[in-house]
C-alpha positions in Angstrom: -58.0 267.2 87.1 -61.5 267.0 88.4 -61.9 263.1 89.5 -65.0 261.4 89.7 -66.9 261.7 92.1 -67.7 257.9 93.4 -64.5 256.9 93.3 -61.5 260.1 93.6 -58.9 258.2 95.6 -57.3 256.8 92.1 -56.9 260.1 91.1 -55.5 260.9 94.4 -53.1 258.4 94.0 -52.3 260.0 90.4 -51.2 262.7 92.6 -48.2 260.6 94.2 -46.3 260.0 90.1 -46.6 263.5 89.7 -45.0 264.9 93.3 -42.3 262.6 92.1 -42.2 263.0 88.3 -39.9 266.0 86.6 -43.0 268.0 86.2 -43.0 271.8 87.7 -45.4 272.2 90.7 -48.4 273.9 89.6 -48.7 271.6 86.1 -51.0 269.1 87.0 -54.1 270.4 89.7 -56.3 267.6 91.5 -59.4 269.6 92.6 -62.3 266.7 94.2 -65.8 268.1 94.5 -69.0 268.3 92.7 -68.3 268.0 89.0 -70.6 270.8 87.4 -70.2 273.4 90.6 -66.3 272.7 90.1 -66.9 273.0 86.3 -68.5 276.5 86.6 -65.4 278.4 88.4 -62.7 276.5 86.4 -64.4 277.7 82.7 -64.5 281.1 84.4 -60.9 281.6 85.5 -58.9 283.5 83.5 -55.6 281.4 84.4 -56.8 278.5 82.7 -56.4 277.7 79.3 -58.4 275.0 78.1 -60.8 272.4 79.7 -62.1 269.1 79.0 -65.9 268.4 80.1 -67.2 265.4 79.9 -70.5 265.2 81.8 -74.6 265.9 80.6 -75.2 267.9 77.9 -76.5 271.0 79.7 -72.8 271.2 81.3 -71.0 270.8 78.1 -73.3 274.1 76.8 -72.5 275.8 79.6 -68.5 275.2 79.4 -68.3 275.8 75.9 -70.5 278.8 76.0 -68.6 280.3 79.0 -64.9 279.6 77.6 -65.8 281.5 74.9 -65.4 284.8 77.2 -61.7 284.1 77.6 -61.1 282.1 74.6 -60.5 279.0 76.2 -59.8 276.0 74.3 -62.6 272.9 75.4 -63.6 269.7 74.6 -67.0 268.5 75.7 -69.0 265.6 75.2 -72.9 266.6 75.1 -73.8 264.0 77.5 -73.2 261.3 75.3 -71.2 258.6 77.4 -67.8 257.4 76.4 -66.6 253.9 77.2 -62.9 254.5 78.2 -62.3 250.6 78.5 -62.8 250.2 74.8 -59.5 250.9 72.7 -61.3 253.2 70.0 -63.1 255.6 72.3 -60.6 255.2 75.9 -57.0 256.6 73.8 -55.7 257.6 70.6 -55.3 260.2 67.8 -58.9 262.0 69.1 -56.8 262.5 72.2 -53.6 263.6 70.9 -55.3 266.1 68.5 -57.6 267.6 71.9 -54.5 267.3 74.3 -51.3 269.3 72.3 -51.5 272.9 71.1 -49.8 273.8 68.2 -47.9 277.4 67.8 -46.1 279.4 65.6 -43.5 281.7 66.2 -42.6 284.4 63.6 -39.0 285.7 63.7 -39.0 289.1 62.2 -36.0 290.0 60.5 -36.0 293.5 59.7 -33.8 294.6 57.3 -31.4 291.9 56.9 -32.8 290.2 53.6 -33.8 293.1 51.9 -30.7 293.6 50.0 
């Protein structure tokens, strides 16, 4: 999680459910800085899998264009802003769909059926 940058403390705070939540160390990151310098190291590190931008345009090109080396999922926002107080753009299915990775797993089974 890269907070914002006026006001980091509530994602600070954010910090405190999670040190006492069930979650595994290491699951949830809080990393405070500059938004687009953070941006730039985090869509270039292997380790990480996918990354939500949601900052000017010129960023969101960047990230998506730079995941793209290690196929890193992303979900940017071209600089348009989003109003996160308002029920239809703040939560629901759009975040669900961006948020959970779906995967299948094939079983080979050799031999056993081909009698």
């Amino acid at each position: 999680i890269v907070p914002s940058e006026k006001f980091p403390l509530s994602a600070c705070d954010l910090y405190q459910v999670f040190d006492t939540s069930d979650l595994p160390g290491g699951v949830v990151n809080i990393v405070t800085g500059d938004r687009d310098h953070l941006s730039k190291y985090l869509v270039e590190h292997h380790n990480i899998e996918a990354m939500w931008y949601f900052g000017s345009a010129e960023g969101s090109r960047f990230v998506e264009a730079s995941s793209a080396d290690n196929v890193k999922r992303t979900w940017v926002n071209y600089g348009v802003s989003r109003d996160w107080t308002d029920p239809q753009q703040g939560h629901g299915q759009e975040f669900l769909i961006q948020s959970v990775e779906c995967k299948n797993v094939w079983l080979p089974m050799g031999e056993i059926f081909a009698n």
